[in-house]
C-alpha positions in Angstrom: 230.5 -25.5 -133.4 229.1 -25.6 -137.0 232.1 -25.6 -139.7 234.3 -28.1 -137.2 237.5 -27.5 -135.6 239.6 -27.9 -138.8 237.2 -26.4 -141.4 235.8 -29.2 -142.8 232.0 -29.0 -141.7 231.7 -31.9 -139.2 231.1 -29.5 -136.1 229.5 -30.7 -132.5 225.8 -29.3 -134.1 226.6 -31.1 -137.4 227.4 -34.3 -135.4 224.5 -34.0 -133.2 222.4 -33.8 -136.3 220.6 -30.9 -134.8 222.0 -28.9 -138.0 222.8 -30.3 -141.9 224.1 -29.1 -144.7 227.1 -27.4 -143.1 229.8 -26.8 -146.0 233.8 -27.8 -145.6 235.9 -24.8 -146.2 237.3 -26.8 -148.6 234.6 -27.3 -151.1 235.7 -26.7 -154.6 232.0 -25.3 -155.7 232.6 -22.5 -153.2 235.2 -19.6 -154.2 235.5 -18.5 -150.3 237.9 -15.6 -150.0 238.5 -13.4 -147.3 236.4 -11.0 -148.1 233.5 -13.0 -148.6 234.2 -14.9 -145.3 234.1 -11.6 -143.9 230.7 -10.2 -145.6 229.3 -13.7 -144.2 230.5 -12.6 -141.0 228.7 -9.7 -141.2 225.7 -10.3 -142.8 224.7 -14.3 -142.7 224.1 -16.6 -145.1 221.5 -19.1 -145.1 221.3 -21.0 -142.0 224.5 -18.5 -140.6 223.6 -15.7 -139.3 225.4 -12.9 -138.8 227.9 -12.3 -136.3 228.2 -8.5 -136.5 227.1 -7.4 -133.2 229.2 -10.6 -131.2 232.4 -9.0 -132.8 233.7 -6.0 -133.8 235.1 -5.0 -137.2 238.9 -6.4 -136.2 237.6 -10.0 -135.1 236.2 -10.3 -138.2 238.8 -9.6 -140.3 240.9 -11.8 -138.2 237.9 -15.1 -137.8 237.9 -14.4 -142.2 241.8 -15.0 -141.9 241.6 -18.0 -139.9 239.2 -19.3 -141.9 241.5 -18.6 -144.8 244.3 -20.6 -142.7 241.8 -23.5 -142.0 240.7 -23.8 -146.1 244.5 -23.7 -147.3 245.3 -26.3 -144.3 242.2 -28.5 -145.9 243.5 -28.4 -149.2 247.0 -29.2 -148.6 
């Protein structure tokens, strides 16, 4: 709803304009890896908040990989 369907932050909220700002998983200024996807995840960053409690410790490792897919998709 944030990020977009393909990573590239032009999600329904972005469009809306109800929320700015939202970064494309393909930004070269951001060294995203999945381990910090997953620590974002978990604790928030900035406007994200965390997710911790809405998944468990296995959907988060497996959101951070899809988010891994969705960045090497982007840059391809």
């Amino acid at each position: 709803i944030c990020h977009g369907n393909k990573g590239d932050g032009q999600g329904n909220l972005v469009k809306r304009e109800k929320i700015l700002g939202v970064p494309s998983y393909a930004d070269p200024g951001r060294n995203i890896t999945v381990g910090s996807t997953y620590h974002v995840i978990y604790y928030g960053l900035n406007a994200m908040g965390s997710y911790a409690n809405q998944l468990n410790e296995t959907e988060r490792w497996q959101v951070s990989e899809y988010v891994m897919k969705l960045k090497e998709d982007l840059t391809q």
